[in-house]
N, C-alpha and C positions, 0 to 999 in steps of 0.2 A: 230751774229745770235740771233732772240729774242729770247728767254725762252719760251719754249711751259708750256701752265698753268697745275697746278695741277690736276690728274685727279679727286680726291677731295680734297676740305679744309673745315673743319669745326672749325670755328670762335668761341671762347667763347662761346660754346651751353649750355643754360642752357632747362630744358622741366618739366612742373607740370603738373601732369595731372584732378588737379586741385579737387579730390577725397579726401583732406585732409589726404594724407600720403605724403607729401613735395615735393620735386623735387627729382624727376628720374636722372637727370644728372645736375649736378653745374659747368659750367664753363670751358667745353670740350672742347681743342680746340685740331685739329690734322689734319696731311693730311697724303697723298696717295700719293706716285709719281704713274706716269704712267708707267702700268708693272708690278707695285709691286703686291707680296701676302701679304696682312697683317691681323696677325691673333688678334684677339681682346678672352682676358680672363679677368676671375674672377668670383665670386661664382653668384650663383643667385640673383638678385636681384640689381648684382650691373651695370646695365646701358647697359650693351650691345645688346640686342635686341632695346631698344630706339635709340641706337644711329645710331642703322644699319636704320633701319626705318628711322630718317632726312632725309637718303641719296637719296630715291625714294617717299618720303614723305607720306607715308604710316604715318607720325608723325609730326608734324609741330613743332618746337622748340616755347620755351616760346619769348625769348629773344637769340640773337645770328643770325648766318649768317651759310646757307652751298650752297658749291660752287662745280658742276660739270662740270669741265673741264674749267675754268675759269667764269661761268655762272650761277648766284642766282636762287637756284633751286624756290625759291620762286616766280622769277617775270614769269615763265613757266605756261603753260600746263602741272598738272602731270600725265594726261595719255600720254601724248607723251614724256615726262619724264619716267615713264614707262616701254613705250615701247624700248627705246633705252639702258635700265639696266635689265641683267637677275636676277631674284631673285631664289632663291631652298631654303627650309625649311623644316626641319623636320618634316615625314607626308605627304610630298608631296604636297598634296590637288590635287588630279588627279582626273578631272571629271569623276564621275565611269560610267553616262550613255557612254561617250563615248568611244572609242578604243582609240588605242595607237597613232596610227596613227595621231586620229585624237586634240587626248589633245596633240602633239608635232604638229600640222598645225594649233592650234586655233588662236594664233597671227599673224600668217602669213593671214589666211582669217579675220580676221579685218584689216589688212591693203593691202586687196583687190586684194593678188595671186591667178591668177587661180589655178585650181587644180591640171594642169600638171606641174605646178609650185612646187606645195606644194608636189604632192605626192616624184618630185625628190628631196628635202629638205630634206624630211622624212627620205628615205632612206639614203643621207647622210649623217645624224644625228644616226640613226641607228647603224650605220657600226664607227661613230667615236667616241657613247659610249659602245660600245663591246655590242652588241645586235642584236641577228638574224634576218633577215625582218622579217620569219613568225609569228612573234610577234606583227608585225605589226595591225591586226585587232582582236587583242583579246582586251578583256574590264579589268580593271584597276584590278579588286577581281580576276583573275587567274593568279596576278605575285605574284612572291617573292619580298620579303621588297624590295632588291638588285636592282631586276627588275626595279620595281616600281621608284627607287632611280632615278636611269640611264635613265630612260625616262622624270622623273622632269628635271636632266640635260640638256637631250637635248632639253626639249621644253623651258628652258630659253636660249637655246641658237640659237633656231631657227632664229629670228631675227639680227644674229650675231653682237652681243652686242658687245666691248668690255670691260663692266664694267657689274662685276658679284657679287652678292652680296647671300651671304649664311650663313643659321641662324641654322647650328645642324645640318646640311644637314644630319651626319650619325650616326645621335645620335643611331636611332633606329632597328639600326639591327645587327648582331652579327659581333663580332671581326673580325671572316678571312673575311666576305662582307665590314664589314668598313675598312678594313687596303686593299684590293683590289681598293675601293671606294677612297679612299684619294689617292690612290699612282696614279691611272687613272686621275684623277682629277687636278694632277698636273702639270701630263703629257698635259694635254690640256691644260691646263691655260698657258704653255711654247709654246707650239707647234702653238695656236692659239693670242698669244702675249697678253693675257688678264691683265685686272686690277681685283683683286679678294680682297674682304672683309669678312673672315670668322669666325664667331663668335663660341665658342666652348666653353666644359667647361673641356674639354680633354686637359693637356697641355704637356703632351708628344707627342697628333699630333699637335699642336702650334708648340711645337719644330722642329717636322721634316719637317714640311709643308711650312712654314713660310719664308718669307724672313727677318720680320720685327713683332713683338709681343706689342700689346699695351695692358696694362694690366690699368683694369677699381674697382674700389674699390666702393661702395656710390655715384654710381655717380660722382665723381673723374677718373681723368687719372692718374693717381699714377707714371706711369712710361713707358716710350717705349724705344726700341730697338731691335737689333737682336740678335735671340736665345743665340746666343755668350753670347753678353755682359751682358741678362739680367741672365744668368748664373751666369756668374763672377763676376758681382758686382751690387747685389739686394742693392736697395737704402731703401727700407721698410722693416719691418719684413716681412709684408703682401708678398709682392711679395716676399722676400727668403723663405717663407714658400709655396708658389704656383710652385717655383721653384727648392724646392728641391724633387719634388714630382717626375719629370722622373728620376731626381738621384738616388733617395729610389728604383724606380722600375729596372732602370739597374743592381744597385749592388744587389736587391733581385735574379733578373736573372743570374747573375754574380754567385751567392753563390751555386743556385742550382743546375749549370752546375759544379760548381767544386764536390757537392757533389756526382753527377752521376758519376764521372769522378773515385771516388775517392773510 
C-alpha cells in the first residue's frame, strides 16, 4: 500500500524578515505525521510562532519548502489554504460587533451555507466545546476569557478541518480555565482524529499534552521527540534546562504534600 503523505513537512525553512535583525528561523526542517499532537517550545523569540505561520502562510519562508499533506503550500490559494486549517491564538481575535453565533458561522457563510445550515453547525460546535446554546447570541465583551477561548475553538473548527494549528491558545486565562482548556482540547483533537500544532511557552503542558515536543532555540530545531525521551536524554544544556522545568515543579509539589502530610 502507498504511504499516505505527511500531513506537514517543512524542508530546510529558513525566514528574514528582512528588518535587519537576521533570520527568525535557520534551516528548520520537521514534519507532522497525520494524527500527531506536536508540541513546539522555547523561550521567546526563538522561532515558533514563525514557524507555525509557514504552515497557513500567514509567513512565507525566505528559502526552503513547506508541504501540506503532501502539496507546496506555495504553488496554492492561501485563502483556501486557509480555509481548510483551523488556526486559535491567544486573544482570540473575536469579532466583537458580532455574537457568538455568528464569529463561529463566519467561515461557513464565506463558503456559502445557508443559514439553516450554519445555525445547526453552531449548535453542534457548541455542545462539543462545553458551552451552553444560550450563549449563543451574546456579543464577544460578556464572556469569560474561558468563554471566549471555547468559541475561537469552535469557530476554527467549523469548517472541519483536520489540521489545527494553535499559537498560546491559553496563555491568557487563569490555571483551573487553562488546565480545563488543554485537557478538553485533547479530548477533541482524539475524538475528532485531528493533526494539532501547538506552540507554548508552558512545557509542563508540552509534556502532558503532546505526543511529540519539538524544541526551537535561534531559530534552530535543537531537538524533537517525545515527552519520554526528551526527559531522559536532553542532547543540549538548553533543552535539559527547558526540561527540568516540570521536574523542578513536580518534586516542588511532591515536597509540599509531604509537608502537609507531616
Amino acid at each position: 500500500m502507498e504511504a499516505q503523505p505527511l500531513a506537514i513537512e517543512i524542508i530546510e525553512a529558513w525566514k528574514s524578515y528582512g528588518n535587519g535583525s537576521g533570520f527568525a528561523l535557520k534551516g528548520v526542517s520537521l514534519h507532522v505525521e497525520t494524527g500527531e499532537f506536536l508540541a513546539l517550545v522555547g523561550t521567546s523569540g526563538s522561532g515558533k510562532t514563525t514557524l507555525l505561520k509557514l504552515v497557513n502562510r500567514l509567513a512565507e519562508p525566505t528559502r526552503g519548502r513547506v508541504l501540506v499533506g503532501g502539496a507546496d503550500v506555495s504553488q496554492g490559494d492561501p485563502i483556501e489554504l486557509r480555509r481548510r486549517i483551523g488556526y486559535v491564538f491567544q486573544g482570540v481575535g473575536l469579532f466583537p460587533h458580532m455574537t457568538v453565533a455568528e464569529n463561529i458561522g463566519v467561515t461557513l457563510t464565506l463558503l456559502g451555507w445557508n443559514e439553516t445550515a450554519i445555525e445547526k453547525r453552531v449548535a453542534e460546535l457548541l455542545e462539543l466545546v462545553r458551552l451552553p446554546q444560550a450563549i449563543a447570541p451574546r456579543l464577544p465583551a460578556s464572556l469569560s476569557g474561558g468563554q471566549a477561548q471555547r468559541v475561537g475553538v469552535a469557530r476554527a473548527l467549523a469548517a472541519s478541518p483536520r489540521l489545527m494549528l494553535m499559537d498560546e491558545p491559553f496563555g491568557a486565562v487563569d490555571p483551573i480555565t487553562r488546565d480545563a482548556l488543554s485537557r478538553d482540547y485533547r479530548a477533541l483533537h482524539d475524538a475528532l482524529k485531528l493533526t494539532t500544532v501547538l506552540v507554548t511557552h508552558d512545557v509542563m503542558e508540552a509534556v502532558i499534552l503532546a505526543d511529540r515536543i519539538a524544541v526551537l532555540d535561534e531559530g534552530r530545531l535543537v531537538q524533537e521527540g517525545t515527552p519520554q525521551e526528551l526527559l531522559a536524554a536532553p542532547k543540549e544544556a538548553y533543552v535539559k534546562e527547558l526540561m527540568a522545568m516540570p521536574r523542578r515543579q513536580a518534586e516542588r509539589v511532591r515536597s509540599l504534600q509531604g509537608g502537609a502530610r507531616s
